[in-house]
N, C-alpha and C positions, 0 to 999 in steps of 0.2 A: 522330568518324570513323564511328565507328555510325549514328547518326543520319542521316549523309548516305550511307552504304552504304544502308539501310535507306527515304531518299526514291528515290536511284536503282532500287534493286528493283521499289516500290510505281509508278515511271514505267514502268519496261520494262514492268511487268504489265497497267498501262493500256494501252498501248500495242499490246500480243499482243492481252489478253484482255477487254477491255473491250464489252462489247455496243453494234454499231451497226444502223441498218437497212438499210444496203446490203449486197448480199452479191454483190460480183464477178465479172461471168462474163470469163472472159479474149479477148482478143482482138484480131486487130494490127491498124492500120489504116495505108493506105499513105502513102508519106507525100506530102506535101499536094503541088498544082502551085504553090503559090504567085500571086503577083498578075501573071500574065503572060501573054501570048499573050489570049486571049479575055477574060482577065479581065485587064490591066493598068493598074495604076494611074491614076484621074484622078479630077478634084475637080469631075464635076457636079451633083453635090448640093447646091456652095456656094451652086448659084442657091436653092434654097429658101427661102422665106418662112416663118417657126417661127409658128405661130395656137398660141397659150395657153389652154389649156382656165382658166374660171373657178374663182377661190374654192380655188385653190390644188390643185387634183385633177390626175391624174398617169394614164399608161399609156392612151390612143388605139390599141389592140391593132389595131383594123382600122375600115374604111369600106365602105358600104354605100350602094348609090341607090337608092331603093325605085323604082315607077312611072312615080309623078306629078314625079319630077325632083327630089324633097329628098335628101338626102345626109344621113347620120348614122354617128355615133360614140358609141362609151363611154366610162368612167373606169374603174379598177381598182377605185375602192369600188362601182358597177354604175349609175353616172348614165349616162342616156341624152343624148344631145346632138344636134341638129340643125344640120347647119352653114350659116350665114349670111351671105354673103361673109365678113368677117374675123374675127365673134364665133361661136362655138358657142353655142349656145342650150338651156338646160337643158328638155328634152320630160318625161322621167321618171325614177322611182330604181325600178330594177330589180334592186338587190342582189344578190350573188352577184357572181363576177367575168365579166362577158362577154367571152367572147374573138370567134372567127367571126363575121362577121356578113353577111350574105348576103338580098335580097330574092325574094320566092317569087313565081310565076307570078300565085298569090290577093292580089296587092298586098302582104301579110305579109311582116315582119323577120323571119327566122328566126336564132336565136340559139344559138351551142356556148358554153353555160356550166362553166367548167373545176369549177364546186362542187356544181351541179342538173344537168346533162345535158344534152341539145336541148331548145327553146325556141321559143317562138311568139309575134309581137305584133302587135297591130295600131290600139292605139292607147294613150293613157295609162290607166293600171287593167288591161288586157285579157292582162298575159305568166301563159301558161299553158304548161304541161312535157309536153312531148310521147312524150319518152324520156327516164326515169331510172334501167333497169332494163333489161338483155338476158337473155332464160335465168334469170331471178331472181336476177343478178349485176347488184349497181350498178356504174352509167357516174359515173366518179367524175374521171374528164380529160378532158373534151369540149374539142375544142381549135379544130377549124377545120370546115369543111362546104360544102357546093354543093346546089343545089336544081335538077333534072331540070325541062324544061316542064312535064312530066304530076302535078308537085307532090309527087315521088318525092326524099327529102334524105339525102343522103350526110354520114358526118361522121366524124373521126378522133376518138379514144380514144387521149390519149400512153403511157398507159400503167395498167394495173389492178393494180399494185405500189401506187403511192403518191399517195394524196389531198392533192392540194393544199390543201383547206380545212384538214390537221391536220398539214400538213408546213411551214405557214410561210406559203401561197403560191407562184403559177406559176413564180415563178423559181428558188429553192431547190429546188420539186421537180424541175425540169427539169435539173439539175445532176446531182441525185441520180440521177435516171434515165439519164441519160446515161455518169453514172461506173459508175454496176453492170452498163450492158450487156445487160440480160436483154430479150430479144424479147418485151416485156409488152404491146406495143402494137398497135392495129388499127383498120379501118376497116369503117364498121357502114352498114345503108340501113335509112330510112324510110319505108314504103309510105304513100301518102295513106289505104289506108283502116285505118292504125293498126298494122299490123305492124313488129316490127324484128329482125336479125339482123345479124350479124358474116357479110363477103363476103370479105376479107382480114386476115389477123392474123401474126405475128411480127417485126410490127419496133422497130426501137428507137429510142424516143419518133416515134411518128405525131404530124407533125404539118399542114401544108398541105395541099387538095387543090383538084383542078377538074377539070371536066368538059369534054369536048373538046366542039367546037361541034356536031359530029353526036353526040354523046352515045355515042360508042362505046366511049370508054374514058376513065378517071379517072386524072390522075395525083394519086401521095401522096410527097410531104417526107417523107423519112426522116430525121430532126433527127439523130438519133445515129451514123448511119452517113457522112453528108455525104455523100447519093446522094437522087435522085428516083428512082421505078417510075412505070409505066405499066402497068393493070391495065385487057386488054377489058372492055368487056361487053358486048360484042354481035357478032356474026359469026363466023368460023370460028375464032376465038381467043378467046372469050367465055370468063371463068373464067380465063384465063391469065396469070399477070404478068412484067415483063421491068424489066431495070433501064433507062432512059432517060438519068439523068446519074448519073456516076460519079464518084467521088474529086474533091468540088468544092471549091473552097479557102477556103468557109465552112458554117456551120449553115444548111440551107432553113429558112423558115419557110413564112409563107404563100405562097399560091401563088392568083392571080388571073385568072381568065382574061379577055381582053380583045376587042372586036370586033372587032377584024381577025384574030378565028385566034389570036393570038397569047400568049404567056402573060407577067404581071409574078409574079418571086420575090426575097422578101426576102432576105437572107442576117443571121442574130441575133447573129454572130460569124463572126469569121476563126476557123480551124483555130487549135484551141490548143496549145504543146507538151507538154502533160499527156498528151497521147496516146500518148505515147513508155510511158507506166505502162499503159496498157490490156493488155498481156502477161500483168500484174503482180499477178492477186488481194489478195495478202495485202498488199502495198505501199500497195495501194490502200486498201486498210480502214484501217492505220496512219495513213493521210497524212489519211482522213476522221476518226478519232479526234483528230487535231492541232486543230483545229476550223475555223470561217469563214477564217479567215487565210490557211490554206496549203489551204485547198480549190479546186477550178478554177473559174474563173469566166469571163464570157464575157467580150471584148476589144470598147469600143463603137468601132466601125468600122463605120458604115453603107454599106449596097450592095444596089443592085437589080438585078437577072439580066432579061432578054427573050430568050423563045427561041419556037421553035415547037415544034411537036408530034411531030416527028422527031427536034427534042434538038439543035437548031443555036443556039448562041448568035448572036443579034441585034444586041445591045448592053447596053454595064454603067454604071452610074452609080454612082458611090464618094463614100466623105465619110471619107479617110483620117484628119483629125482627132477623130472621134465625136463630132461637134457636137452630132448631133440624137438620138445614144442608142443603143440599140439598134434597130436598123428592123426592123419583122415584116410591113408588108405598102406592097404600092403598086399603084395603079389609076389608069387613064385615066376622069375621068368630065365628061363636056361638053369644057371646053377649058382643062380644069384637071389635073393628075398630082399626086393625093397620095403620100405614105410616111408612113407611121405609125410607131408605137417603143411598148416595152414597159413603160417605167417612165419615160420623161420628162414634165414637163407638157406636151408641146407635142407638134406633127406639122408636117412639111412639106408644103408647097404652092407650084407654080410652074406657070404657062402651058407647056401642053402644047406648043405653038408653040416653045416656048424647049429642049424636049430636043434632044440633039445628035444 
């Protein structure tokens, strides 16, 4: 009987006092609209064609058209890939995990490295680090970004808490950041002749952004909160931010802008009920001391959001079954609509013609 008094103790004690690295900030979030009205239910995702990345590699975080009309992707371990009608084609090993990826006015892939920071390439052998350092503070979540004509690059930072290279990887830390809550996160510019600085910061986990076709203003995915902003930068509201989507009834990810004005966002999950614990500091810590099992994780339920620039929903494309994984980004390129996904081998692809 001792014995088992004495395991019981030795649990609650784990339990209260056991050291984690999240530490809580409270907080309520409303509660979700669910899959209705602008965002209701449907399955046109099923049209997708899944393209397999070679040799068994996994997570196609985003896509990218350079110029000259090639198309490219990455992998999770940081191979570069080319895509080919229906083979990707392995170009380079870029190591590091690439997430963002974005072509530059200078013909140049511009690269948000979640492990080295901003990034720069322009052909195989040539990626060189642009920003790995603000204030003599490392960028340690480089997550998404957009590149100005004048070769001026915008980029989110999910968050200056926790490095993904020593927290497991994007995903795990992305959990983590989103369970603690804290406003770690921000968005940072690149000047072409080598300067950088943070233009927006407290939110939780930055992640997506894009630049409106006049370049007036930037919106950023707010992952944690299940809201986008739109932040001027230019004209009489220049420095100013505003919320643009509110209480969306998944995680933004990326966020792509498209040539007609228009914007593609991913969604990385539907609203999870763990939310209901964000009030809940110390709950919260216990329930991360329990470990992987009973921690939140996302829910794969793919969906792609189209909206313009005043925040009117367009149309929504669903894959209620999470065929294709978690989706993080989708783009109109030629006569083709990708979606991409964070840990799957694969990514979707279907004739642009064919969206409803």
């Amino acid at each position: 009987m001792r014995y088992l008094l004495g395991l019981v103790v030795i649990g609650l004690a784990y339990l209260v006092f056991w050291p984690v690295p999240v530490d809580p900030v409270a907080h309520r979030m409303p509660d979700p609209p669910g899959f209705t009205g602008d965002f209701a239910e449907n399955r046109h995702l099923d049209a997708l064609q899944l393209i397999t990345l070679p040799d068994a590699e996994i997570g196609p975080e985003d896509v990218a058209v350079l110029p000259d009309g090639s198309v490219y992707t990455t992998s999770l371990s940081g191979i570069l890939y080319r895509i080919d009608g229906d083979q990707p084609v392995e170009v380079d090993r870029l190591q590091g995990r690439p997430l963002g990826l974005r072509a530059g006015p200078d013909g140049a892939l511009y690269i948000a490295d979640s492990f080295r920071g901003l990034m720069r390439w322009t052909g195989p052998g040539t990626l060189e680090t642009l920003v790995s350092e603000i204030d003599g503070v490392p960028v340690i979540y480089a997550n998404n970004l957009d590149v100005a004509r004048d070769g001026t690059v915008y980029f989110s930072n999910s968050t200056d808490r926790f490095d993904p290279k020593t927290m497991g990887g994007t995903k795990p830390t992305s959990v983590l950041a989103i369970w603690e809550q804290s406003p770690t996160g921000y968005v940072a510019r690149y000047s072409p002749d080598g300067g950088a600085e943070k233009i927006a910061d407290g939110f939780v986990y930055t992640n997506g952004i894009a630049l409106s076709p006049e370049e007036d203003f930037l919106l950023i995915a707010e992952t944690g909160r299940a809201r986008v902003h739109k932040l001027w930068l230019t004209g009489p509201k220049a420095g100013t931010q505003e919320v643009l989507l509110d209480n969306l009834p998944g995680y933004p990810d990326n966020i792509k802008a498209q040539a007609d004005g228009t914007y593609w966002m991913a969604f990385a999950s539907p609203r999870v009920p763990s939310e209901k614990l964000l009030p809940y500091p110390f709950l919260r810590k216990v329930i991360w001391r329990l470990g992987p099992m009973v921690r939140p994780a996302p829910i794969h339920r793919g969906m792609m959001v189209q909206f313009d620039g005043d925040g009117t929903i367009l149309r929504t494309l669903q894959d209620p079954d999470g065929r294709l994984g978690i989706s993080t980004a989708g783009q109109r390129i030629g006569d083709q609509f990708y979606v991409m996904t964070l840990d799957s081998p694969w990514f979707g692809r279907m004739p642009a013609a064919d969206l409803p």
